[in-house]
N, C-alpha and C positions, 0 to 999 in steps of 0.2 A: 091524260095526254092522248090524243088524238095522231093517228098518220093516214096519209093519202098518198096513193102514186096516180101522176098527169101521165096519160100516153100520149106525145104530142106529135107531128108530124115528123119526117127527118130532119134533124139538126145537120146545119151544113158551116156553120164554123164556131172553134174554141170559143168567141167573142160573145156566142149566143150564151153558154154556159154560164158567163161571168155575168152575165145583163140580168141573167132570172134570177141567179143563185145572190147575185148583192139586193135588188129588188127587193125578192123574199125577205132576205133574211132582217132586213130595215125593217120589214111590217110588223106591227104591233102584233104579239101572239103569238108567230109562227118561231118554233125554239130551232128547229134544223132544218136545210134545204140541200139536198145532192141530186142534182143533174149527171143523169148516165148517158154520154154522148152516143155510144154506138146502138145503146135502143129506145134513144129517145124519150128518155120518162125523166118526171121529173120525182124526185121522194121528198115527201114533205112529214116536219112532227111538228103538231100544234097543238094551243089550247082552245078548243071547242068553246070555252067559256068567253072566250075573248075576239075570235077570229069563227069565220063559216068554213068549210071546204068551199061552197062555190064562190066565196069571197077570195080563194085564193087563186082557182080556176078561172075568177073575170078580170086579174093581175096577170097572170101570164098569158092571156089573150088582149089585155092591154096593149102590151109588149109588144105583140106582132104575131106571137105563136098560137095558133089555131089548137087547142087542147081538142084530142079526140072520143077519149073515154078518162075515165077515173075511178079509181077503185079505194075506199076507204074501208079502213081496219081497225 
């Protein structure tokens, strides 16, 4: 299992939270998804086997959210 955190731009309402975090978590692979409103990142665990990180970074810039950096662990 695989995690990644998105630094994304400011979030500027609850509604965004829920748009990523149901997205995500529907995607084949990805086992957890927690959005941290006040610094903007998104936490992600997946399976590497099944999903990319930047597969999950061109869904939340799908979305609308400009991902700025990403740190995987």
């Amino acid at each position: 299992m695989s995690k990644a955190v998105y630094q994304l731009e400011p979030l500027t309402c609850p509604s965004c939270i829920k748009k990523i975090e149901t997205t995500l978590s529907k995607t084949t692979g990805v086992e957890s998804v927690k959005v941290l409103f006040n610094s903007s990142k998104v936490k992600t665990e997946f399976d590497e086997s099944t999903i990319e990180a930047s597969e999950i970074k061109e869904t939340i810039q799908k979305l609308g959210y400009p991902v700025l950096s990403s740190k995987l662990s």
